[in-house]
C-alpha positions as CSV (number, residue, x, y, z in Angstrom):
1,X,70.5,-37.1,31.4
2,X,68.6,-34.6,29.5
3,X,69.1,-31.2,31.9
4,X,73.5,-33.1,31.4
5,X,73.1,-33.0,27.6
6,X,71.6,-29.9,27.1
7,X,74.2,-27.9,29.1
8,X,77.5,-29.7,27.4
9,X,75.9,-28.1,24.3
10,X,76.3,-24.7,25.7
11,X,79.3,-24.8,27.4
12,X,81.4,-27.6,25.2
13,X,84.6,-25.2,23.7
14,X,84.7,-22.1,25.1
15,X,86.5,-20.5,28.1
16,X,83.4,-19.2,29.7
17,X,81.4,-22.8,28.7
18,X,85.1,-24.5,30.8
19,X,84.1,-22.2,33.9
20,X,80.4,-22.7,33.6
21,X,80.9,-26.2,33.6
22,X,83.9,-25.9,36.5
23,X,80.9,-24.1,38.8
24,X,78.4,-27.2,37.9
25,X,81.1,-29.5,38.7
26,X,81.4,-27.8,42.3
27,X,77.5,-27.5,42.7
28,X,77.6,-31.2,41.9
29,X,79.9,-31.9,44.7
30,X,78.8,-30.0,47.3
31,X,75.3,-31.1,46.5
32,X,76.5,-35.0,47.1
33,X,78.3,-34.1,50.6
34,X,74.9,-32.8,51.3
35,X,73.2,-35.6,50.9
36,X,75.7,-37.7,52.5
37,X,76.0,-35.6,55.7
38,X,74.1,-36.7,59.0
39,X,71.2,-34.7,59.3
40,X,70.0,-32.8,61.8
41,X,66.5,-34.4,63.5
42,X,63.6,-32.3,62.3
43,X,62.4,-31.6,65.8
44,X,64.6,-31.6,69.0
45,X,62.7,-30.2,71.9
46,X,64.3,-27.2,74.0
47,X,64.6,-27.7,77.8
48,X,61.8,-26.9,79.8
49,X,59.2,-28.2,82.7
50,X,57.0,-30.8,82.5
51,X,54.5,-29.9,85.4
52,X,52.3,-33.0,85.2
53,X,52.3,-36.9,84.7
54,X,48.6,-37.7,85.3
55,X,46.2,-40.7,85.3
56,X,42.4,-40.2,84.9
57,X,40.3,-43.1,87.1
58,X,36.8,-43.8,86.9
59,X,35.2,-44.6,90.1
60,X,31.9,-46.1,89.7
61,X,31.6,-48.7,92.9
62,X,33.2,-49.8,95.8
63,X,35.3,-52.2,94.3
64,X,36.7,-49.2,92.0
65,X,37.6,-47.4,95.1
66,X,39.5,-50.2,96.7
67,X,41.2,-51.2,93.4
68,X,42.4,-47.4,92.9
69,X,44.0,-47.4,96.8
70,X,45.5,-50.3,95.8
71,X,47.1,-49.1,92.5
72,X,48.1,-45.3,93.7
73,X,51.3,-46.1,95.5
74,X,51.8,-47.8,91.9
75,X,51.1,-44.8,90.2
76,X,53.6,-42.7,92.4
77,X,56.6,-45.2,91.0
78,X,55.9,-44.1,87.9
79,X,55.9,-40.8,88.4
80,X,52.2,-39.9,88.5
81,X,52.0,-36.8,90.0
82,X,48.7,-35.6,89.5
83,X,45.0,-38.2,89.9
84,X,41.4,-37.4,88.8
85,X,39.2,-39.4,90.3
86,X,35.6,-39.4,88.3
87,X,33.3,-40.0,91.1
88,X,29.8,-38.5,89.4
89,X,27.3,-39.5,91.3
90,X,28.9,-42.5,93.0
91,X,30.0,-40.6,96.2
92,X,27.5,-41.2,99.5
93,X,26.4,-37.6,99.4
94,X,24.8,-35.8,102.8
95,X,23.2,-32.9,100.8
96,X,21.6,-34.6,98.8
97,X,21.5,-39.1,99.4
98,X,18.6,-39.2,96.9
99,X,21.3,-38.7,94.7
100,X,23.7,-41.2,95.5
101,X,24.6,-44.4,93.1
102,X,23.5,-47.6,93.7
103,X,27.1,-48.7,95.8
104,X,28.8,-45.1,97.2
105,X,32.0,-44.3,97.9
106,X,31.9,-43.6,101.3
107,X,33.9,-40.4,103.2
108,X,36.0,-42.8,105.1
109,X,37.1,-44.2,101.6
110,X,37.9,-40.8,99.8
111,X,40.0,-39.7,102.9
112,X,42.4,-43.3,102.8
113,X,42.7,-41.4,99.4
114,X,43.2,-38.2,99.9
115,X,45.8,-39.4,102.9
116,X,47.7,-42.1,100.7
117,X,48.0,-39.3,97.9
118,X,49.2,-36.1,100.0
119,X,52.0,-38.6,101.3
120,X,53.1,-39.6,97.9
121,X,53.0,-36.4,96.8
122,X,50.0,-36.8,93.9
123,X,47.7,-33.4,93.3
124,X,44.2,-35.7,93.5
125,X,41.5,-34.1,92.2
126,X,37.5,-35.2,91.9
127,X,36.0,-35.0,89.0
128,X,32.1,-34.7,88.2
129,X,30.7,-35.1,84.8
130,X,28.8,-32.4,84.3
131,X,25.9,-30.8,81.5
132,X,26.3,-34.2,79.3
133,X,26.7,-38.0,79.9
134,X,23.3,-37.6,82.2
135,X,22.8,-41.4,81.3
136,X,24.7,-44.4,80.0
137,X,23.1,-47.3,77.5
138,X,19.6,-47.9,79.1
139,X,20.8,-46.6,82.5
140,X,19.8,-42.9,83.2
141,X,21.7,-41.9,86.5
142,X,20.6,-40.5,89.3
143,X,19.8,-36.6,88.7
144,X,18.0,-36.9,85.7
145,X,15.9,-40.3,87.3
146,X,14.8,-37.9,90.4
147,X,14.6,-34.6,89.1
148,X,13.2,-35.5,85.1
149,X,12.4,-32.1,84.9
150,X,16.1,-31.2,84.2
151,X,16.5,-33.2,81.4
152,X,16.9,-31.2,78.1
153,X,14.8,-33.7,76.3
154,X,12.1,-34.4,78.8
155,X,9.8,-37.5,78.7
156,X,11.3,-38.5,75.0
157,X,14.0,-41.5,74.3
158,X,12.6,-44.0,76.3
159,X,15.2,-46.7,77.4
160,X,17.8,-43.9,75.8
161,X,16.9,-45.3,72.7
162,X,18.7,-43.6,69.6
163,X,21.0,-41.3,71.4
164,X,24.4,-41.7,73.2
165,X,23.9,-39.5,76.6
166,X,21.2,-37.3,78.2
167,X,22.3,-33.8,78.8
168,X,21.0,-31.9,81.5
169,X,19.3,-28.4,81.1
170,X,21.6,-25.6,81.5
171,X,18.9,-22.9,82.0
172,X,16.6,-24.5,84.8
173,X,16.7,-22.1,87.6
174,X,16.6,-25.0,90.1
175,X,19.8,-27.1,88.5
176,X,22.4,-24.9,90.1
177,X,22.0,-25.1,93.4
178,X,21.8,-28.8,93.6
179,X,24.8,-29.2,91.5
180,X,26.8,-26.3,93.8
181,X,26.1,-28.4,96.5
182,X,27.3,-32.0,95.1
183,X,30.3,-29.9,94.0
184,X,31.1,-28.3,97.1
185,X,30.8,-31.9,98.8
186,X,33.5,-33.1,96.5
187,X,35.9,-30.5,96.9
188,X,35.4,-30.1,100.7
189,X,35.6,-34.4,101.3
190,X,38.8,-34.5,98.7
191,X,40.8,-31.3,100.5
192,X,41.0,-30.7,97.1
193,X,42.5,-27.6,95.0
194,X,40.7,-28.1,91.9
195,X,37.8,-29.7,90.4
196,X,37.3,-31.4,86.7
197,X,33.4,-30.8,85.8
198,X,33.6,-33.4,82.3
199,X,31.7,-31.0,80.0
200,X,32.7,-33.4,76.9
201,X,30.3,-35.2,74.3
202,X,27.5,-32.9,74.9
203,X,25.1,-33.8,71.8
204,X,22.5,-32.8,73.2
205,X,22.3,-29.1,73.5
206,X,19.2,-26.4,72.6
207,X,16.9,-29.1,71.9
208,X,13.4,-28.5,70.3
209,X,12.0,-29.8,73.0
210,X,13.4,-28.1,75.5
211,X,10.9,-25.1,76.5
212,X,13.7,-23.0,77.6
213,X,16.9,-24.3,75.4
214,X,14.9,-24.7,72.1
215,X,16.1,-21.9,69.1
216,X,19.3,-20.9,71.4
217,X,22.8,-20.8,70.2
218,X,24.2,-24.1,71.7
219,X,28.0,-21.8,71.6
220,X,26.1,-19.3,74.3
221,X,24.4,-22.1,76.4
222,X,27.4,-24.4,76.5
223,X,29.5,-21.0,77.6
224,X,27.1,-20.0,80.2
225,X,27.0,-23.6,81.3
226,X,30.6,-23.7,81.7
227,X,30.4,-19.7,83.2
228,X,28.1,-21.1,85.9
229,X,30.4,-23.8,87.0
230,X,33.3,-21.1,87.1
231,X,31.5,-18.7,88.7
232,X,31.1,-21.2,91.6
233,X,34.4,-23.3,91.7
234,X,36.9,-20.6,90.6
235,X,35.0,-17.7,91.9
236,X,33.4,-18.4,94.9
237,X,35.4,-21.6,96.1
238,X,38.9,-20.3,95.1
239,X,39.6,-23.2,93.5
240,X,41.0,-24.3,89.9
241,X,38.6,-26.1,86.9
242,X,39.8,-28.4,84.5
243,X,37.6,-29.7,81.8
244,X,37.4,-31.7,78.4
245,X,38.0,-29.4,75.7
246,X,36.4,-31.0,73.0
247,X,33.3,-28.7,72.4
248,X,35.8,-25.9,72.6
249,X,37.0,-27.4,69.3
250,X,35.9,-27.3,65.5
251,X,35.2,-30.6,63.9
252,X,35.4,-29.4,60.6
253,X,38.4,-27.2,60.7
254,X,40.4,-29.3,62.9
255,X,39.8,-32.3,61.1
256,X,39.0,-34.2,64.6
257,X,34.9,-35.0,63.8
258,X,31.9,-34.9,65.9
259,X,34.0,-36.9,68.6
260,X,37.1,-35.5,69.6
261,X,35.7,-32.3,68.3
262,X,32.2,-30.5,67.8
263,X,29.5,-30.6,64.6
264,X,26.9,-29.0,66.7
265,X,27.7,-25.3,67.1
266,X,29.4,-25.2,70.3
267,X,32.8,-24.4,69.2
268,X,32.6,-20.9,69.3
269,X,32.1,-20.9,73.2
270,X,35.8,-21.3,73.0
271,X,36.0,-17.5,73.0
272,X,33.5,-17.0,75.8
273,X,34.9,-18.9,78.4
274,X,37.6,-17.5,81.3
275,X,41.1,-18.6,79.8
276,X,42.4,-19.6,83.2
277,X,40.5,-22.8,82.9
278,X,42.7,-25.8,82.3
279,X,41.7,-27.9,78.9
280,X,42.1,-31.3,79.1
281,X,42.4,-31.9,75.4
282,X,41.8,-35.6,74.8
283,X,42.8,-37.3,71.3
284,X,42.3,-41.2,71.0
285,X,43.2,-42.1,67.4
286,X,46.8,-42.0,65.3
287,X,46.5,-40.0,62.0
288,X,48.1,-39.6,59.4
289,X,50.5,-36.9,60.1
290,X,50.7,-37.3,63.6
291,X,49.9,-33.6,64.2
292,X,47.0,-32.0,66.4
293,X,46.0,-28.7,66.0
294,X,43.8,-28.2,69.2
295,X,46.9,-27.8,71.0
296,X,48.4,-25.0,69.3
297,X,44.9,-23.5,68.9
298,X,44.0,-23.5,72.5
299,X,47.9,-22.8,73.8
300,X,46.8,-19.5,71.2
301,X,44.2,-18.8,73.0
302,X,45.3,-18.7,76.3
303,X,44.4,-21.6,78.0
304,X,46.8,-24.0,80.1
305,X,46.6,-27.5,78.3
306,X,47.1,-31.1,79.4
307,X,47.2,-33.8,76.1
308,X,45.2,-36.8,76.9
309,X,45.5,-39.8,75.3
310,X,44.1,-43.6,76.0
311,X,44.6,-46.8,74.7
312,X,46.6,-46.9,72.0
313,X,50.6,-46.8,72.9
314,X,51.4,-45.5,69.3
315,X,49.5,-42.5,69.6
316,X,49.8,-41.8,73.3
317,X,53.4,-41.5,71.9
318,X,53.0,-39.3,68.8
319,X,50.3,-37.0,71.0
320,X,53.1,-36.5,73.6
321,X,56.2,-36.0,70.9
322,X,54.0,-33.1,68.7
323,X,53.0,-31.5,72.4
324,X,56.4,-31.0,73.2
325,X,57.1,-29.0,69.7
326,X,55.3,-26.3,72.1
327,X,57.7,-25.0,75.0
328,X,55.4,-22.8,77.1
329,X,54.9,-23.0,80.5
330,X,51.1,-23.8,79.9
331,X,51.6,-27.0,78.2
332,X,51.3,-29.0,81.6
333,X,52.4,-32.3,80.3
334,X,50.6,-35.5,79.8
335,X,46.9,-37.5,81.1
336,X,46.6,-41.2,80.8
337,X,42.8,-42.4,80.8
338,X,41.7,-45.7,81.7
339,X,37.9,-45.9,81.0
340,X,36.1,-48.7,82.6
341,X,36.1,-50.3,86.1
342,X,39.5,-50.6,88.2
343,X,40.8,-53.7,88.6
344,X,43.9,-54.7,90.9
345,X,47.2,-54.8,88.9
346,X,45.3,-53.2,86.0
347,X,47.4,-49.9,85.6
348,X,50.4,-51.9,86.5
349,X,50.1,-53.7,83.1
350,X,48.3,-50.9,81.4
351,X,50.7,-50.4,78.2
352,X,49.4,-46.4,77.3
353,X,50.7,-45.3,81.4
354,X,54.3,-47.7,80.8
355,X,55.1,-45.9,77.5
356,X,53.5,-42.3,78.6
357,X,55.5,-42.8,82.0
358,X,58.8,-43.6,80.2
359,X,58.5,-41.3,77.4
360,X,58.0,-38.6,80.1
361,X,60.6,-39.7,82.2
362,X,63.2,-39.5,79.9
363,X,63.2,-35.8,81.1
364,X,64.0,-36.7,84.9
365,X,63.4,-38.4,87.8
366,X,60.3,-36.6,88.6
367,X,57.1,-34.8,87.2
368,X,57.3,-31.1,88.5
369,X,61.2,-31.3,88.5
370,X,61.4,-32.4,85.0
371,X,64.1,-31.2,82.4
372,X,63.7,-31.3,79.2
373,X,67.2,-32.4,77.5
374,X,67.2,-34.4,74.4
């Protein structure tokens, strides 16, 4: 009312106040068809690829390993295409038994798998957690129980009192070859392509009381950790890596946290590591704007990425919607986790895989022949 009072003043009575007030008439109008035209959505996608639909599957037991036969053909109807299978140190392996879990997986298993997979047309790959989550609540497993001097922070934490994981050392010049060899056993059992070595929530990293890590840079040991696992897998094996990309990220400037990001120095490894590895960038919890700025950041860098998501529907929704803002052929598509023991029927009613699986599948009939259309 004021800014309408002010300009009859100046234009009441004369014939250049009748054409001034003739163009704000027009301004007026066009600005209210504006307003009342549909608008165009904010974002709409361009066609493209998506390569993978994948599931993530923890495999601690026996009964995990039946469960997850049981619940792959399952998968395949959804349009999983691509399966880790976490299997640690709960695999019955010949190079090293003393190493095995309590209840392994036994070859005989893992080939049902690999078999039941290849004819349903799923990429399954093994995964080993590697560098961090050495131990779990009071439970230290089994590399770090037989060999204690690899542990970063030998002979302290009793009962893991007071700290989330054990981390193993990454400069003890007897770790690699053991972990080469429960590596090659996994890849070699699996017929697999690729291997997923964890690498995520490492807190432990250049410890004090390490003799060998203490007043390090935790960005150059968690780089030449993750080096030494390339060097082998990618290098030697032929093969491709996928890990966690969360110490690849800053907490601070990403606004993700000591969680989903790092608050311990190791972010700048992010620059020190081969780009050809695939990040496996997990997000768990909605904010506010929906956005996520690892992706962009890492797609920057040169690194294929695969979004990861987990319980909640909402977000597993939002995290796929902003990924697609970024059409490149190294956004890969989508991972569902499930963390915990399998269960028959589980996935089947597990509401993050329904609404990843449909939101995906809106693009086509299939993961790897997807179109992107809307």
């Amino acid at each position: 009312m004021l800014r309408q009072s002010c300009c009859s003043k100046v234009t009441r009575g004369t014939k250049s106040g009748r054409f001034v007030t003739a163009l704000l008439a027009l301004a007026s109008a066009l600005l209210i068809q504006s307003a009342c035209a549909p608008q165009k959505p904010a974002f709409v996608p361009e066609a493209r690829e998506v390569k993978w639909i994948g599931f993530h599957a923890l495999v601690e037991n026996n009964k995990d390993a039946r469960a997850l036969l049981t619940e792959i053909p399952y998968l395949a109807e959804r349009g999983v295409n691509l399966l880790f299978a976490e299997m640690d140190y709960n695999y019955e392996y010949a190079s090293h038994p003393e190493l095995r879990g309590p209840d392994p997986i036994s070859r005989e298993t893992v080939k049902k798998m690999v078999a039941l997979c290849r004819g349903l047309g799923i990429r399954l790959v093994p995964e080993f957690q590697s560098f961090g989550h050495q131990s779990w609540a009071e439970k230290t497993f089994a590399l770090l129980t037989k060999y204690p001097q690899f542990d970063e922070t030998p002979g302290q934490h009793p009962g893991n009192k007071d700290i989330y994981c054990r981390s193993w050392c990454p400069l003890h010049p007897d770790l690699h070859p053991i972990i080469n060899d429960l590596y090659d056993e996994l890849l070699d059992v699996f017929e697999a392509d690729a291997l997923h070595i964890g690498m995520d929530e490492v807190f432990i990293i250049a410890s004090e009381l390490c003799p060998r890590c203490k007043g390090k840079d935790p960005a150059e040991l968690f780089a030449k950790a993750v080096q030494d696992a390339y060097d082998h897998i990618v290098v030697k094996r032929g093969k491709e890596m996928f890990m966690w990309g969360d110490r690849l990220l800053d907490g601070a400037a990403t606004g993700y946290g000591e969680w989903e990001a790092s608050m311990n120095g190791t972010f700048p490894a992010v620059d020190r590591v081969p780009k050809d590895i695939i990040i496996c960038d997990w997000h768990y919890e909605l904010n506010e704007t929906n956005t996520y700025p690892s992706i962009p950041l890492l797609l920057e860098k040169g690194f294929r990425v695969l979004p990861t998501s987990f319980r909640n529907p909402r977000q597993v929704k939002a995290l796929i919607d902003y990924s697609l803002k970024f059409p490149t052929d190294r956004m890969l598509g989508h991972l569902c986790t499930i963390w915990g023991g399998m269960n028959t029927g589980k996935t089947q009613k597990y509401p993050p895989l329904r609404v990843a699986t449909t939101r995906l599948r809106t693009l086509g009939s299939k993961a790897g022949t997807v179109t992107r259309t809307e």
